[in-house]
C-alpha positions as CSV (number, residue, x, y, z in Angstrom):
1,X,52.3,96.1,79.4
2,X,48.8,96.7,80.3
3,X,45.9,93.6,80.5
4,X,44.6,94.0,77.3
5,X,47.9,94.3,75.5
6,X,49.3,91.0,77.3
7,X,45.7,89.3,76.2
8,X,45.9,89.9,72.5
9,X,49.9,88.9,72.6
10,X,48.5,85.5,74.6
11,X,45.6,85.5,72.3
12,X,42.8,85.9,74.8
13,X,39.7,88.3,74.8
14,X,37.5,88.9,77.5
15,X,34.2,87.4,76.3
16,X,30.1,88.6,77.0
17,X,28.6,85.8,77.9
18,X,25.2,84.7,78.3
19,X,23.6,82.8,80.9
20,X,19.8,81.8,81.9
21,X,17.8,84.5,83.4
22,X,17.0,84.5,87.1
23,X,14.3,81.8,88.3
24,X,15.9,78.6,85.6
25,X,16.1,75.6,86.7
26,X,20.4,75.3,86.4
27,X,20.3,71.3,87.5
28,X,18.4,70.9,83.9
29,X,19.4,73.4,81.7
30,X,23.5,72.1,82.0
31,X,23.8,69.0,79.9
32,X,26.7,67.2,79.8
33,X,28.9,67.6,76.8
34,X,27.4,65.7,73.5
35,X,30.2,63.6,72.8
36,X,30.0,61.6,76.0
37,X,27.9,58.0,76.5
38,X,27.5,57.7,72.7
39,X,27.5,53.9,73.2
40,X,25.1,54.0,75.9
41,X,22.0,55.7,74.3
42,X,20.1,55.0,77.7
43,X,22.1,57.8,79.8
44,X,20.4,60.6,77.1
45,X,17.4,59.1,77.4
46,X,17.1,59.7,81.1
47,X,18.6,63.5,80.6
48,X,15.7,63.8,78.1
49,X,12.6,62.3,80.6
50,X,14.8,64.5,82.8
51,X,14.5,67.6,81.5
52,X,11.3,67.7,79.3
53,X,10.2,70.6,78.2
54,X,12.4,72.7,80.7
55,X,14.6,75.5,79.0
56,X,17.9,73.3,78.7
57,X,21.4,73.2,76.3
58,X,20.0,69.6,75.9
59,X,17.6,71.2,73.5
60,X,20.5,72.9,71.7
61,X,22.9,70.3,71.2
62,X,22.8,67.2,69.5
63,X,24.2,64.1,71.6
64,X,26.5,62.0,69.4
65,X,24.4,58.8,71.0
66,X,21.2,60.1,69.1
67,X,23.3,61.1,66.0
68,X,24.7,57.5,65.7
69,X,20.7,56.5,65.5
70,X,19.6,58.9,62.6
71,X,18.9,61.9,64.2
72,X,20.2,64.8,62.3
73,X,17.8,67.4,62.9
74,X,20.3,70.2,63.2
75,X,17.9,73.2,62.6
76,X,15.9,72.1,65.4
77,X,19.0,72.9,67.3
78,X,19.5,76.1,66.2
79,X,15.9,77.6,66.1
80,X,16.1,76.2,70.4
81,X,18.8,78.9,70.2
82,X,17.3,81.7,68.4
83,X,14.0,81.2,70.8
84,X,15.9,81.4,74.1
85,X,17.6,84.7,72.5
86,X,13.8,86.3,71.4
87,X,12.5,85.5,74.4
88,X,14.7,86.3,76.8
89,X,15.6,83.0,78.6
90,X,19.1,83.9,77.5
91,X,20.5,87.0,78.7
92,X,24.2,88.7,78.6
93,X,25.9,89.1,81.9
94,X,28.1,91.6,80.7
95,X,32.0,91.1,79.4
96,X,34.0,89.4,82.2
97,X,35.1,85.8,82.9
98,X,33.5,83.2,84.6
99,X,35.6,81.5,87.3
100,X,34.3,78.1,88.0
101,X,34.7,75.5,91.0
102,X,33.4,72.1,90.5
103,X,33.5,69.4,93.3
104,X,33.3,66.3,91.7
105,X,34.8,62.5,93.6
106,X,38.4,63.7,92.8
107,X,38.1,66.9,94.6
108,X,37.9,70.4,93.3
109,X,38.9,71.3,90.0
110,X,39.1,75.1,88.7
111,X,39.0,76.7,85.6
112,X,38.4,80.1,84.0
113,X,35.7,80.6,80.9
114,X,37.4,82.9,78.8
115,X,37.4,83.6,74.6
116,X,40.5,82.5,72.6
117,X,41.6,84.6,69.3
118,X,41.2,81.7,66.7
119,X,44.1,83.7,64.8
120,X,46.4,82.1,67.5
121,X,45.6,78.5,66.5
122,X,46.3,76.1,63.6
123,X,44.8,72.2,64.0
124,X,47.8,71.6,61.6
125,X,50.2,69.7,63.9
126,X,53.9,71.3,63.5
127,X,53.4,75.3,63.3
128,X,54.0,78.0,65.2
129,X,50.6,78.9,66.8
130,X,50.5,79.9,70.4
131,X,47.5,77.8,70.5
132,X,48.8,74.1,70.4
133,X,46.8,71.2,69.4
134,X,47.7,68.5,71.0
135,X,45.7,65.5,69.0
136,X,45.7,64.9,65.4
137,X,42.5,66.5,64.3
138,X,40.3,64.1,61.9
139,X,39.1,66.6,59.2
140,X,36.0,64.1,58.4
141,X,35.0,65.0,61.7
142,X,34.7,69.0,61.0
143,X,33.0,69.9,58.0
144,X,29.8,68.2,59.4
145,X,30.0,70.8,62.2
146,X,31.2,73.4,60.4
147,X,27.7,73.4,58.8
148,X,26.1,73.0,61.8
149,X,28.2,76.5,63.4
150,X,26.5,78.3,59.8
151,X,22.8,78.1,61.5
152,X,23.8,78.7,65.3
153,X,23.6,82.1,66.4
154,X,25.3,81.0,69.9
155,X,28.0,78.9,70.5
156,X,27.9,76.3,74.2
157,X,31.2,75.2,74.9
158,X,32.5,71.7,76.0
159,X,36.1,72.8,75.5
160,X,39.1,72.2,78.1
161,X,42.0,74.6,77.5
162,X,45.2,73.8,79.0
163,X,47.9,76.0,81.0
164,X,51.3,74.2,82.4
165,X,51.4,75.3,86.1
166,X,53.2,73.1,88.0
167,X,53.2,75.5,91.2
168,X,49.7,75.9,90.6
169,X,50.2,79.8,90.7
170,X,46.7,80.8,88.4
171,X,44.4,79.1,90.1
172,X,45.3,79.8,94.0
173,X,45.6,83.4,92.7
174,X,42.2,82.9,91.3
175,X,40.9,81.4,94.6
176,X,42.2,83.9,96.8
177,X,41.0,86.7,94.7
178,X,37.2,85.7,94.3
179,X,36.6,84.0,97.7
180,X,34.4,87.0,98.7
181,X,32.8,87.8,95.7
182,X,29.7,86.6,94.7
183,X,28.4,83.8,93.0
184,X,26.4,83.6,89.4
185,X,25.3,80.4,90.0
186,X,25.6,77.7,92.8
187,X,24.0,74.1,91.6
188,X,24.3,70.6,91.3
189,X,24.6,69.0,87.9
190,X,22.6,66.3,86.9
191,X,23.3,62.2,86.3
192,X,26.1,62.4,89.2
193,X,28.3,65.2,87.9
194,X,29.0,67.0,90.8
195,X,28.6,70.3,92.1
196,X,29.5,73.6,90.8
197,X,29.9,77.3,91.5
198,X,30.8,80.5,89.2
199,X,31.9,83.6,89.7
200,X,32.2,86.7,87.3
201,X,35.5,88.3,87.3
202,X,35.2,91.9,86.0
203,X,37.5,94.3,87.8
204,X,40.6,95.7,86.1
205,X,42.7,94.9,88.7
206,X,41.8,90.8,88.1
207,X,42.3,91.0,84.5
208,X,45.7,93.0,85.2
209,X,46.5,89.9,87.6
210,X,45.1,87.4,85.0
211,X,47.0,88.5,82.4
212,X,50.4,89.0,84.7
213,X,50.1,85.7,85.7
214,X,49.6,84.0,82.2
215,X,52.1,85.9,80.8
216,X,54.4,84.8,83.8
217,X,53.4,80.7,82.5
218,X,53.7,81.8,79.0
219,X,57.7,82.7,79.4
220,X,58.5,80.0,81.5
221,X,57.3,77.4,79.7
222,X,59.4,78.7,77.2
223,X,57.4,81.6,74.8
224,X,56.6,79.2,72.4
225,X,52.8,78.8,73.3
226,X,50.5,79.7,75.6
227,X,47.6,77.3,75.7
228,X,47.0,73.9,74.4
229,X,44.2,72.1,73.6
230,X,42.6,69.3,76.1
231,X,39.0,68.1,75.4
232,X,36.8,69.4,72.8
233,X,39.3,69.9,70.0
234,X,37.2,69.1,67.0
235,X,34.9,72.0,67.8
236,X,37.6,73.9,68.2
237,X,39.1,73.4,64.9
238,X,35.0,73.4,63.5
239,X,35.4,77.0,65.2
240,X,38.6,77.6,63.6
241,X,37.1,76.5,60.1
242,X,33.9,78.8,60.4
243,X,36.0,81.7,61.1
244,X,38.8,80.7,58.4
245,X,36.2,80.8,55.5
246,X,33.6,84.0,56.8
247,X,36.6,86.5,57.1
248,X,37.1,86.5,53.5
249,X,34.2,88.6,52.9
250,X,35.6,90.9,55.9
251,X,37.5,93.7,55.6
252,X,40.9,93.8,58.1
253,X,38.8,96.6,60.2
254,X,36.2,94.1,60.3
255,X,38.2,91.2,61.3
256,X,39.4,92.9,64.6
257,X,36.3,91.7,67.0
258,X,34.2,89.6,64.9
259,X,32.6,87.7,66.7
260,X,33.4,84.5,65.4
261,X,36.8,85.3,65.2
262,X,36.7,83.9,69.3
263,X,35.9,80.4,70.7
264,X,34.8,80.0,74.6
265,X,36.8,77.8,76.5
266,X,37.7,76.8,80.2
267,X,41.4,77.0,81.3
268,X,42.4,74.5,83.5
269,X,45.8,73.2,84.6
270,X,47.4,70.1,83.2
271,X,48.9,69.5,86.8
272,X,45.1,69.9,88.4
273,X,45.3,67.1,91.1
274,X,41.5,67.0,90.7
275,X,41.7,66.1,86.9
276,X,43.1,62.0,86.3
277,X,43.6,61.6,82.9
278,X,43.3,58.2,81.5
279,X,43.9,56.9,77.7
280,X,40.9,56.8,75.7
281,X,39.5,53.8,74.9
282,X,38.7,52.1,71.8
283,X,35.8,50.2,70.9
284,X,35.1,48.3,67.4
285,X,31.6,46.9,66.6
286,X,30.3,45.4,63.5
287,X,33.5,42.5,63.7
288,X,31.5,39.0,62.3
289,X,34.9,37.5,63.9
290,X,36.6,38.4,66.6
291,X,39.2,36.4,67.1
292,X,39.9,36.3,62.9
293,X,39.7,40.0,63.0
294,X,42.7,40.7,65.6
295,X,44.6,37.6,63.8
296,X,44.5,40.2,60.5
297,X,45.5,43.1,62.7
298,X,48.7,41.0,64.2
299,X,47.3,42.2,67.8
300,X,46.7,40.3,71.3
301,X,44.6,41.5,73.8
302,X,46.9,40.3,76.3
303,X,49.8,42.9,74.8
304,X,48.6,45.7,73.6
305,X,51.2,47.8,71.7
306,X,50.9,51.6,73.0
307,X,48.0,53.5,71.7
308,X,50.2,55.9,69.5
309,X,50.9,52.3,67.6
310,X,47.4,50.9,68.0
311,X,45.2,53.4,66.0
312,X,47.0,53.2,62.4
313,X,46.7,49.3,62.8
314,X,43.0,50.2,63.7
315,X,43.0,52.9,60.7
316,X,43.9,50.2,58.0
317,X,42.0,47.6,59.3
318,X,39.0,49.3,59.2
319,X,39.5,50.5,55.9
320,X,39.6,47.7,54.6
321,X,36.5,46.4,56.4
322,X,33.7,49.3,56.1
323,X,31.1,47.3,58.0
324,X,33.0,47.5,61.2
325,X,33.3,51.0,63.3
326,X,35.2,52.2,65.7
327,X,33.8,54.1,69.1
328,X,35.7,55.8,71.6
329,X,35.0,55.0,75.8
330,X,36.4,57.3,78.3
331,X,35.9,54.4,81.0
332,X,38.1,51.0,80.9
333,X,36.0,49.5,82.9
334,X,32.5,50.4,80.6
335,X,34.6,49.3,77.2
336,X,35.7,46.3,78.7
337,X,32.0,45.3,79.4
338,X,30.8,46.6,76.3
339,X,33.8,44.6,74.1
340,X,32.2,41.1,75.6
341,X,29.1,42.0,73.5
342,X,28.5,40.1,70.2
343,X,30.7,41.1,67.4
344,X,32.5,43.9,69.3
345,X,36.5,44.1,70.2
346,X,37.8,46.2,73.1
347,X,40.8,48.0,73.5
348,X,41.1,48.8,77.0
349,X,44.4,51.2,78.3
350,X,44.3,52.0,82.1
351,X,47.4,54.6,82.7
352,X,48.3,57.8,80.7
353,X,51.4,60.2,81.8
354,X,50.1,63.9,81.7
355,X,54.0,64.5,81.6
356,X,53.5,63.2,77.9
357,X,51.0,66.0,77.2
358,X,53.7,68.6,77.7
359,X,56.2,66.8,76.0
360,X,54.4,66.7,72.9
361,X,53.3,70.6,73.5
362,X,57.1,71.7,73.9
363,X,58.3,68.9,70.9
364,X,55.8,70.6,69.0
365,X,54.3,67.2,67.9
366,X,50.7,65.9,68.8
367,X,49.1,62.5,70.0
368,X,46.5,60.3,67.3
369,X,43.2,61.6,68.1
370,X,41.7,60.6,70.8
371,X,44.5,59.9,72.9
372,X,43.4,60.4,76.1
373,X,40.5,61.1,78.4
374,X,40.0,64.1,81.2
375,X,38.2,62.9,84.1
376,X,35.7,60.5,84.0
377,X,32.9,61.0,81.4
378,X,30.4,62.4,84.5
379,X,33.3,65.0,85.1
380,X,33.4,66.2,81.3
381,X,32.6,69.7,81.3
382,X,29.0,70.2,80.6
383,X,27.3,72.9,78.8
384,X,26.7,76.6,80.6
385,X,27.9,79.5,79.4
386,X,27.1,80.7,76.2
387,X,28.6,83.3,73.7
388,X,26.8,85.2,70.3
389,X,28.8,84.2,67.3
390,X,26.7,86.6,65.2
């Protein structure tokens, strides 16, 4: 079976992408991703004085921190995107994938920017998609941003795409293959992140290997899926929305390479010794009474029941008290500090099993959102490549 044939039965398409033109300033156009230091409005606001008027994916994106204060500007967004396009700060590097290296305090980690056939994946927990998801997806969360996707003529990816490779057989391939080719960009990110490289993959010998490889993961790990989500699945099931509702108007020939029928995505392996994954945190604000509050949950601090217990306790308590909220920290440490502010509650969890995140793949069942964290929030993937949705 050839490359191409093994990538649509994996459900993988080799994407164009588009990266700044020659003479940007990387270290201030790659932002990290938007969902990160929403409780801590003061890490944007030094990526803003950072980046001023500098072409940047901070000017394309809108950080959940400044969301949560109003800002809902989402057109301002999208015409940053249709600029860069006209005026060529944007530019296609021509279909291939992107492999990335990023040194961050736990060492190297390495992925591969591809495009993922949305046919392959259902946010429904319990079907047969190849695509897993592996938390349960809060709808709320996804029409918002399925109206935000309408106006964007590009999509920037923050989303983490898992493979199962405990012999770590993709990535050392990966290494070996592109240690003497040469790099698309070389940087370091901004606010601590780390340093990373890229390089384009576009020989048909690599994508033969890719796909040999993947397919290799894919029947060992029993044929029942080949990827599953990690970070970023709300825009991946936004993505999955947007494409649901524009291929009605399309006819089957149509369908076939839409555009929009594709999300980019990073693979990465679940068994990366350069990714610690940690439980997400919880944090609730807006609590007149602490210590009354956790009373009418039935909950100590002291001992916690496990997260997958936690949120629906969480769920109907704040139902049933709309003036509260609930925020999610990647960091133990940060939602610790922040739960000792006035009217606040923290929920603080300090070890997660990645084991766990293939059992629920092969058990075909799926954590409560926001189960768990990937790398610290400076190690989140930040926004780089770019892909046309139109």
């Amino acid at each position: 079976m050839n490359y191409l044939e093994k990538f649509e039965k994996l459900g993988v398409k080799i994407p164009n992408i588009l990266l700044p033109k020659a003479g940007t300033d990387y270290s201030k156009y790659a932002v990290l991703a938007c969902d990160q230091y929403a409780a801590q409005p003061d890490y944007w606001e030094r990526v803003k004085n950072y980046v001023g008027e500098a072409p940047s994916t901070l000017h394309m994106t809108l950080p959940e921190a400044w969301l949560l204060s109003g800002d809902k500007d989402y057109k301002k967004r999208a015409d940053a995107m249709e600029k860069y396009l006209s005026d060529g700060t944007l530019e296609e590097i021509g279909d291939g994938f992107v492999f990335t290296e990023r040194d961050t305090p736990d060492g190297t980690r390495f992925g591969l920017v591809a495009a993922f056939d949305l046919e392959k994946y259902d946010y429904n927990p319990g079907t047969d998609s190849l695509i897993k998801v592996t938390e349960r997806t809060d709808i709320t969360r996804v029409s918002p941003r399925v109206e935000i996707r309408k106006k964007a003529p590009l999509e920037l990816p923050h989303v983490l795409m898992l493979i199962v490779d405990k012999q770590d057989k993709f990535m050392s391939m990966l290494r070996k293959e592109t240690e003497n080719l040469p790099k698309i960009y070389d940087f370091d990110l901004m606010e601590g992140g780390g340093h990373i490289k890229g390089t384009k993959i576009e020989s048909e010998e690599l994508y033969q290997k890719i796909a040999d490889v993947l397919d290799e993961l894919f029947t060992e790990n029993g044929g029942t899926f080949s990827f599953a989500m990690g970070d970023g699945n709300h825009s991946f099931a936004t993505a999955k929305c947007y494409w649901e509702e524009i291929k009605k108007n399309l006819s089957p020939e149509e369908q076939k390479n839409h555009p929009a029928r594709f999300c980019l995505a990073e693979i990465i392996n679940l068994y990366d010794p350069a990714m610690p994954y940690e439980c997400m945190n919880r944090l609730v604000s807006g609590v007149s009474d602490p210590e009354k509050a956790l009373s009418e949950m039935g909950l100590d601090l002291s001992s916690l029941p496990s997260l997958q217990e936690l949120q629906p306790i969480l769920d109907r308590w704040l139902e049933e008290h709309p003036e509260a909220f609930v925020e999610y920290v990647h960091d133990a440490d940060t939602c610790e500090k922040l739960g000792k502010e006035p009217g606040c509650i923290a929920f603080c969890y300090r070890e997660f099993d990645r084991d766990s995140v293939f059992e629920v793949i092969r058990n075909n069942t799926v954590f409560v959102r926001k189960s768990f964290a990937m790398g610290h929030p400076f190690e989140k993937r930040y926004y780089l490549e770019g892909r046309k949705i139109r």
